[in-house]
FILOPA-270588 format. One line per field, with one value per atom (N, C-alpha, C, O, CB): residue in one letter; atom name; x, y, z. Coordinates in nm, 4 decimals. Glycine has a CB too. Layout:
code: c(a,...);
site: c(CA,...);
c1: c(X,...);
c2: c(Y,...);
c3: c(Z,...);
END
This chain:
code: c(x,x,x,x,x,x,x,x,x,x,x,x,x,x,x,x,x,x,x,x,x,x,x,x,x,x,x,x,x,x,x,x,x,x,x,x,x,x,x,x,x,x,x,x,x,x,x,x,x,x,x,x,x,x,x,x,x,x,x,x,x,x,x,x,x,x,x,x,x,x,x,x,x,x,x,x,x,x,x,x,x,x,x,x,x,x,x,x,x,x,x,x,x,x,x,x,x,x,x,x,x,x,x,x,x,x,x,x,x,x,x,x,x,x,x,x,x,x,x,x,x,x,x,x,x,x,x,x,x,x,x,x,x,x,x,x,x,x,x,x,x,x,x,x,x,x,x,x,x,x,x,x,x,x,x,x,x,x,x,x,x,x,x,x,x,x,x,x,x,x,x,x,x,x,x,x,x,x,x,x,x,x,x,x,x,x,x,x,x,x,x,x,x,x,x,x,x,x,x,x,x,x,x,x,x,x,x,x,x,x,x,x,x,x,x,x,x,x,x,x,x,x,x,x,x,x,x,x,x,x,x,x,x,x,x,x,x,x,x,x,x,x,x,x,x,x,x,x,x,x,x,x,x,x,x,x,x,x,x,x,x,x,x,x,x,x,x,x,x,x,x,x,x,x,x,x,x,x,x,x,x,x,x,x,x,x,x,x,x,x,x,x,x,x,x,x,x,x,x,x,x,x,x,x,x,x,x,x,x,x,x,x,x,x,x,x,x,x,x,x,x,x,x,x,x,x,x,x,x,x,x,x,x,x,x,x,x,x,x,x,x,x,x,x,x,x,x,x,x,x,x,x,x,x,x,x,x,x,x,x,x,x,x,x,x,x,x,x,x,x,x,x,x,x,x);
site: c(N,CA,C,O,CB,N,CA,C,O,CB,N,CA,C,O,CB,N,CA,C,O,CB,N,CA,C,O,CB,N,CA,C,O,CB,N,CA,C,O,CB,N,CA,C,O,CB,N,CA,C,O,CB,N,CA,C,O,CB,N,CA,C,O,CB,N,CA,C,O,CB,N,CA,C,O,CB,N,CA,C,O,CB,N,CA,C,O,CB,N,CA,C,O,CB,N,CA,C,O,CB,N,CA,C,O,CB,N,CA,C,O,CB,N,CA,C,O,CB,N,CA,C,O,CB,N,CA,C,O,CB,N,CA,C,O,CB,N,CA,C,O,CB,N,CA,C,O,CB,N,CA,C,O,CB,N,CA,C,O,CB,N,CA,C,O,CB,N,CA,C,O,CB,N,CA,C,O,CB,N,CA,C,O,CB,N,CA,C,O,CB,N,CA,C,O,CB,N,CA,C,O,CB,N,CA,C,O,CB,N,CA,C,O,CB,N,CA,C,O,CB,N,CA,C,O,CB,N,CA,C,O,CB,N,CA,C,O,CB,N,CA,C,O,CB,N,CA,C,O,CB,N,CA,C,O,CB,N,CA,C,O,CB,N,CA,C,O,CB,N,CA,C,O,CB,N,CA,C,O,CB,N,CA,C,O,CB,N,CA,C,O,CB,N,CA,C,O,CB,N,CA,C,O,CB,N,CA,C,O,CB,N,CA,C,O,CB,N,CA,C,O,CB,N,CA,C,O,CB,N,CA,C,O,CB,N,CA,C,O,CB,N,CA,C,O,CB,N,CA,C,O,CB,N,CA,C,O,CB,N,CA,C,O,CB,N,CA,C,O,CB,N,CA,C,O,CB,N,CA,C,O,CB,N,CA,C,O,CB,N,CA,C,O,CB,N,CA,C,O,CB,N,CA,C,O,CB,N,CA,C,O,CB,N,CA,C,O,CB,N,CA,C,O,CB,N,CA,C,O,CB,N,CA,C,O,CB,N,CA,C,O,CB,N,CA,C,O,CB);
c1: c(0.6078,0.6411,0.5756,0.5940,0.7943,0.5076,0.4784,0.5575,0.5996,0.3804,0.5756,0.6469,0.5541,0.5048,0.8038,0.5013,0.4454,0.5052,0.5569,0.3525,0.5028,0.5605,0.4485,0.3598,0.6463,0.4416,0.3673,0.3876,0.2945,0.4336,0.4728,0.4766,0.5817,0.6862,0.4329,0.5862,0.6920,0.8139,0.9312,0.6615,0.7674,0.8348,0.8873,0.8076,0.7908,1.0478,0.9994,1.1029,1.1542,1.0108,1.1080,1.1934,1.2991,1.2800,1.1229,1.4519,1.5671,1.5790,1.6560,1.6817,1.4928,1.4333,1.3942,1.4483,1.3175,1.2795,1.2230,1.3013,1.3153,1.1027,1.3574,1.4376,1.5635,1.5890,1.5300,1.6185,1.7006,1.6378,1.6930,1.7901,1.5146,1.4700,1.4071,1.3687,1.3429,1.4157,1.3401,1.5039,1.5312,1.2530,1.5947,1.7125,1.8122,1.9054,1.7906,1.7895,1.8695,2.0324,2.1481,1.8594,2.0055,2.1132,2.0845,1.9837,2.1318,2.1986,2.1935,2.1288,2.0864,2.2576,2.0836,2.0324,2.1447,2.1782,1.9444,2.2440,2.3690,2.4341,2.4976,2.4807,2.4207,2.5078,2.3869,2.4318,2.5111,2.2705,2.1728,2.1983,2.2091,2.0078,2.2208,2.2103,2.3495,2.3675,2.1638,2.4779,2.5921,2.5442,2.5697,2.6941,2.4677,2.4652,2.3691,2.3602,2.4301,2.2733,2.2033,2.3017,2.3067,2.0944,2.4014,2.5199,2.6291,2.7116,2.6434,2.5943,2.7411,2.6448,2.7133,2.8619,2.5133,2.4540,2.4007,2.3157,2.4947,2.4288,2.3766,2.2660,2.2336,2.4461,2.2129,2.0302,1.9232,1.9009,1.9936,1.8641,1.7909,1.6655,1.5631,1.6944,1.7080,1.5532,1.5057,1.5624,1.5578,1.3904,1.2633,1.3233,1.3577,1.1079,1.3354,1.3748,1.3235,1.2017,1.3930,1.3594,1.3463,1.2892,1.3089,1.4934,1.2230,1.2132,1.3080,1.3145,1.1092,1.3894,1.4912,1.4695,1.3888,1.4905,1.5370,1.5142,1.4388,1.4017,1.4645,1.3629,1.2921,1.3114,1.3510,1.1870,1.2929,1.3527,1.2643,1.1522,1.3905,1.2560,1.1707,1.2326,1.3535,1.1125,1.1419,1.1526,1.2588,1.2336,1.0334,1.3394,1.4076,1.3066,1.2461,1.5405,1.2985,1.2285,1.2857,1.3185,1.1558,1.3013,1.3822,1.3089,1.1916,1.4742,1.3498,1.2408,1.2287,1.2884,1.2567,1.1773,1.1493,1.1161,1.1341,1.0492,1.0742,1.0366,1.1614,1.2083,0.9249,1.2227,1.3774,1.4894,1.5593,1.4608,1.4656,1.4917,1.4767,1.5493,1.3730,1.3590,1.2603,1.3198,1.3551,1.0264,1.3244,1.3596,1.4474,1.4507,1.3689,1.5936,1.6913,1.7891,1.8908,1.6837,1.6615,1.6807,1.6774,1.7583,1.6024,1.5379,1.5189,1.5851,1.5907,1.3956,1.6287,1.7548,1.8398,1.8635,1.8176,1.9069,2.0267,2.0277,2.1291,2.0696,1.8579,1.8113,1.8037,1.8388,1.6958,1.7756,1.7705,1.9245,1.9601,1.6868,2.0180,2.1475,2.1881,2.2452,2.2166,2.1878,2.2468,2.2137,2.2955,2.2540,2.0466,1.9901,2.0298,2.0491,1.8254,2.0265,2.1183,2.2494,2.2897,2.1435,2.3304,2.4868,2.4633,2.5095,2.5732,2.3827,2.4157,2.3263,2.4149,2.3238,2.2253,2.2002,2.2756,2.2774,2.1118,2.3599,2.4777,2.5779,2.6286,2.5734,2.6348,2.7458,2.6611,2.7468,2.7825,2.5658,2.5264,2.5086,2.4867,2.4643,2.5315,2.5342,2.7053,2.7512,2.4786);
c2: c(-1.9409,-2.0449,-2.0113,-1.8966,-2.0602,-2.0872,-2.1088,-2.1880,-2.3019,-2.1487,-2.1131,-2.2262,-2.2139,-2.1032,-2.1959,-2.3595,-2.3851,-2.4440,-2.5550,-2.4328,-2.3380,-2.4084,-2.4633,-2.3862,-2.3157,-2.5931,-2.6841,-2.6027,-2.5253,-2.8495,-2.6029,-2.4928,-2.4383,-2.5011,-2.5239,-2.2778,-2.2136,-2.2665,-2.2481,-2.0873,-2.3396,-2.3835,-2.5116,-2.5780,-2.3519,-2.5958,-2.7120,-2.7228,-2.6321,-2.8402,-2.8448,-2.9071,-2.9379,-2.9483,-3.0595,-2.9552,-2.9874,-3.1036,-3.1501,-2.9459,-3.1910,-3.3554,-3.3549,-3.4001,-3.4311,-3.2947,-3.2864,-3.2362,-3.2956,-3.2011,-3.1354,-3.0661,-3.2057,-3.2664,-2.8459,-3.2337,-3.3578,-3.4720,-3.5545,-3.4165,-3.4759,-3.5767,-3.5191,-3.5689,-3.6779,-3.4388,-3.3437,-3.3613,-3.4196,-3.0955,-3.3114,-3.2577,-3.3900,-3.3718,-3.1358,-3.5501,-3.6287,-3.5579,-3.5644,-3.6053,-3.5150,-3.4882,-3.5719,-3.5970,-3.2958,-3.5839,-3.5689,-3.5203,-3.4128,-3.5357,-3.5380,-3.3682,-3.3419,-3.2377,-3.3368,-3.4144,-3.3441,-3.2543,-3.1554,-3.4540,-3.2855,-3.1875,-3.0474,-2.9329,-3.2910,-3.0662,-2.9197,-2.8802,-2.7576,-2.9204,-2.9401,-2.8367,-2.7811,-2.6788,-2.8912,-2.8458,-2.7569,-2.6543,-2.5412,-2.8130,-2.6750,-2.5425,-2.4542,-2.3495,-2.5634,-2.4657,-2.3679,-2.2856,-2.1627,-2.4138,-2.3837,-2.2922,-2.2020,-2.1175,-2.4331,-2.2565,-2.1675,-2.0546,-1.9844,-2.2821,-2.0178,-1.9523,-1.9793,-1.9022,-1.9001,-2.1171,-2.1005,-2.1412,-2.1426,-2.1268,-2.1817,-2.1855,-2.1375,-2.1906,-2.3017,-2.0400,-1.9071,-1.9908,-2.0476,-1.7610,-1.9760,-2.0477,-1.9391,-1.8313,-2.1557,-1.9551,-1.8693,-1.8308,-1.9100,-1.9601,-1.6649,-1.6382,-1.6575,-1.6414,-1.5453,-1.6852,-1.7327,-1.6023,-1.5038,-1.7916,-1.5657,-1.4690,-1.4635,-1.5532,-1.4660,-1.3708,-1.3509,-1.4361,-1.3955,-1.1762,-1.5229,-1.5740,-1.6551,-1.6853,-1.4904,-1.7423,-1.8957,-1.9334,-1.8836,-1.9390,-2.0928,-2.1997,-2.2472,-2.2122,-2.3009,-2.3132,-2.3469,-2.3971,-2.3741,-2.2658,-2.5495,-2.5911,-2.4831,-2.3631,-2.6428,-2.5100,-2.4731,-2.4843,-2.5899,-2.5594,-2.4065,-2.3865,-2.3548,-2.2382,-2.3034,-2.4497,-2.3684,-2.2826,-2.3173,-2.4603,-2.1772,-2.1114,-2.1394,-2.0649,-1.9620,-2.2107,-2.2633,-2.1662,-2.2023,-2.3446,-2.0611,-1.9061,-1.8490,-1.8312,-1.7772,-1.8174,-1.7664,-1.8587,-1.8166,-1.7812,-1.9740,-2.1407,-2.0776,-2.0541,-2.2948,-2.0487,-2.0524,-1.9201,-1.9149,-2.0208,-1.8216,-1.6965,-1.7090,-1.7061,-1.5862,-1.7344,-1.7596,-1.8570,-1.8352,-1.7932,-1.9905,-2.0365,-1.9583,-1.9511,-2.1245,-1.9044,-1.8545,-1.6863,-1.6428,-1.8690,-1.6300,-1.5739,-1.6207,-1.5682,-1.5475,-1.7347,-1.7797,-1.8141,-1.8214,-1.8839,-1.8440,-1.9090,-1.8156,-1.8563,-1.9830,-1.6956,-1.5525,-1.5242,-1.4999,-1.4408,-1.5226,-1.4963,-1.5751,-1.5128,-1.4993,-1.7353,-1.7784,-1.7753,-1.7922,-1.8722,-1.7443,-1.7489,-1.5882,-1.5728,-1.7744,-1.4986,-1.3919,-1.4080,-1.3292,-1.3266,-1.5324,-1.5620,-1.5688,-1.4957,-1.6737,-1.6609,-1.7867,-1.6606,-1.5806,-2.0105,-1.6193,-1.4658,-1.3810,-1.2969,-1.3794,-1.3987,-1.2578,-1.3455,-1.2850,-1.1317,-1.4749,-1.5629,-1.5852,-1.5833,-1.7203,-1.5992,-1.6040,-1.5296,-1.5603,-1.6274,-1.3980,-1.2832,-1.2927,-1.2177,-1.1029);
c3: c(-3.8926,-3.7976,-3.6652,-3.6244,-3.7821,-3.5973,-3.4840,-3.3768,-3.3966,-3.5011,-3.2524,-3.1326,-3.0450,-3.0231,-3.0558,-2.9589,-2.8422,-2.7675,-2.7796,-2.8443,-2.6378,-2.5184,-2.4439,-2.4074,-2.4264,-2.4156,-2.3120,-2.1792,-2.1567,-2.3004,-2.1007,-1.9946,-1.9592,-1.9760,-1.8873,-1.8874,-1.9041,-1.8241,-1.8566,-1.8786,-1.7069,-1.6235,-1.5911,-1.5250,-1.5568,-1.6279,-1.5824,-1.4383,-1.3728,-1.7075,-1.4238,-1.2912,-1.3959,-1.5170,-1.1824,-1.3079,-1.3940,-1.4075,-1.4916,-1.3598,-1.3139,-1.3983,-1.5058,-1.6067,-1.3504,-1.4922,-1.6639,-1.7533,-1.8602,-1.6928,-1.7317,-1.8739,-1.8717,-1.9757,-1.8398,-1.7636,-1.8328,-1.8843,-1.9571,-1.7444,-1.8431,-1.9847,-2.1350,-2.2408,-1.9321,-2.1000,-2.2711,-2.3198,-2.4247,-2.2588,-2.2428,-2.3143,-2.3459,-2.4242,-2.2159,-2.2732,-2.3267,-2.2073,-2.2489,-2.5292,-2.1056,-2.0489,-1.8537,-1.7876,-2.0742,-1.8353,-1.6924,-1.5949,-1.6375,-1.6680,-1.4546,-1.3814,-1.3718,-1.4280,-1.2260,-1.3046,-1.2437,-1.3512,-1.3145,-1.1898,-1.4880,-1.6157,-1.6029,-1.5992,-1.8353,-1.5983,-1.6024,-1.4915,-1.4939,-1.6205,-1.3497,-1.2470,-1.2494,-1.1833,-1.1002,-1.3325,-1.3673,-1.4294,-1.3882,-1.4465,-1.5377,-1.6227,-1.5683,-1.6324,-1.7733,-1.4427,-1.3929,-1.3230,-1.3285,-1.3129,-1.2382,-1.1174,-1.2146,-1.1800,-1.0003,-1.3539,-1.4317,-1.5023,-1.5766,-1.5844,-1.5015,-1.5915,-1.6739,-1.7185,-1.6278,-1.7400,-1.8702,-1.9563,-2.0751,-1.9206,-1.8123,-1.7872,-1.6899,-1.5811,-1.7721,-1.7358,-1.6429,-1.5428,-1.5808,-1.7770,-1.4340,-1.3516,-1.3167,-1.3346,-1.2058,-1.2600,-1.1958,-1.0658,-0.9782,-1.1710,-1.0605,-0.9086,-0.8135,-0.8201,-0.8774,-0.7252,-0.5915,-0.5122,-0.5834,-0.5326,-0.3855,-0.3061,-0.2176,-0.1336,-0.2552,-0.2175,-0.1174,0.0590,0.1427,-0.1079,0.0734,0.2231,0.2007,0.3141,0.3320,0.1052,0.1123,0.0533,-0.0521,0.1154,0.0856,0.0234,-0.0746,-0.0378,0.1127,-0.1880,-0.3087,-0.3680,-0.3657,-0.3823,-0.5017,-0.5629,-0.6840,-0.6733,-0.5647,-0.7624,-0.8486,-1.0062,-1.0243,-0.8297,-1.0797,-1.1780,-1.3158,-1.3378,-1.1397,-1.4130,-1.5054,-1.6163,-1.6299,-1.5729,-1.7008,-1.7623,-1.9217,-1.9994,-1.7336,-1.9532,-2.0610,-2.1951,-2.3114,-2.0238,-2.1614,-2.2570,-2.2669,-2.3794,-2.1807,-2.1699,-2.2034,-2.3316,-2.4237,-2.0366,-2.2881,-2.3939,-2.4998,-2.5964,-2.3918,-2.4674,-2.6542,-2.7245,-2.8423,-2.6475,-2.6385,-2.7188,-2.7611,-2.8841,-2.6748,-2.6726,-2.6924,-2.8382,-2.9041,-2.5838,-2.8298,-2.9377,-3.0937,-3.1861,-2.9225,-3.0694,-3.1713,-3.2508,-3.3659,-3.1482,-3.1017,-3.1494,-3.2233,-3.3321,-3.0743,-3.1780,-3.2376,-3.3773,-3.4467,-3.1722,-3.4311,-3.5542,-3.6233,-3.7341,-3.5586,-3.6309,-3.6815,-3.6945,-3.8098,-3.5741,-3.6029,-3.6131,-3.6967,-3.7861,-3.5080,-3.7220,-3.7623,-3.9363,-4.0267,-3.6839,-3.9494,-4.0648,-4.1785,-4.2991,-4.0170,-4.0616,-4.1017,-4.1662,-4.2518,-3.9994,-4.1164,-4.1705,-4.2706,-4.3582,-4.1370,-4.2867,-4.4164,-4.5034,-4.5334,-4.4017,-4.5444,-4.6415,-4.6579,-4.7477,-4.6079,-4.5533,-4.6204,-4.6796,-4.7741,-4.4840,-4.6642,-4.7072,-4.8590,-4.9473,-4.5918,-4.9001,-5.0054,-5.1380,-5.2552,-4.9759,-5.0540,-5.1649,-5.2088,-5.2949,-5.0896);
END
């Protein structure tokens, strides 16, 4: 399997339209954690960035974890 990310970075506009969500529901889940943006430099102000590679890994953790279940529920 291959994954391509178009780019690592988007705006939480864009990811709420990739994702079929709100901005206001993603910029909740950036302030609660549970979507990693691009750090900032201490003391300036900047566009917000979300990280789209972290996404990806993450996903594909979970697909390994979950693909792990179901092989051991099978034996």
């Amino acid at each position: 399997m291959q994954i391509v990310i178009d780019t690592p970075y988007v705006t939480p506009l864009e990811f709420a339209r990739r994702a079929g969500l709100s901005e206001r529901s993603v910029r909740h889940k950036i302030e609660s954690g549970m979507i990693l943006i691009k750090e900032k430099t201490e003391g300036k102000k900047g566009s917000v960035f979300i990280n789209m590679v972290h996404l990806t890994r993450e996903a594909a953790e979970q697909s390994d974890r979950v693909s792990g279940l179901k092989k051991n529920e099978a034996r």
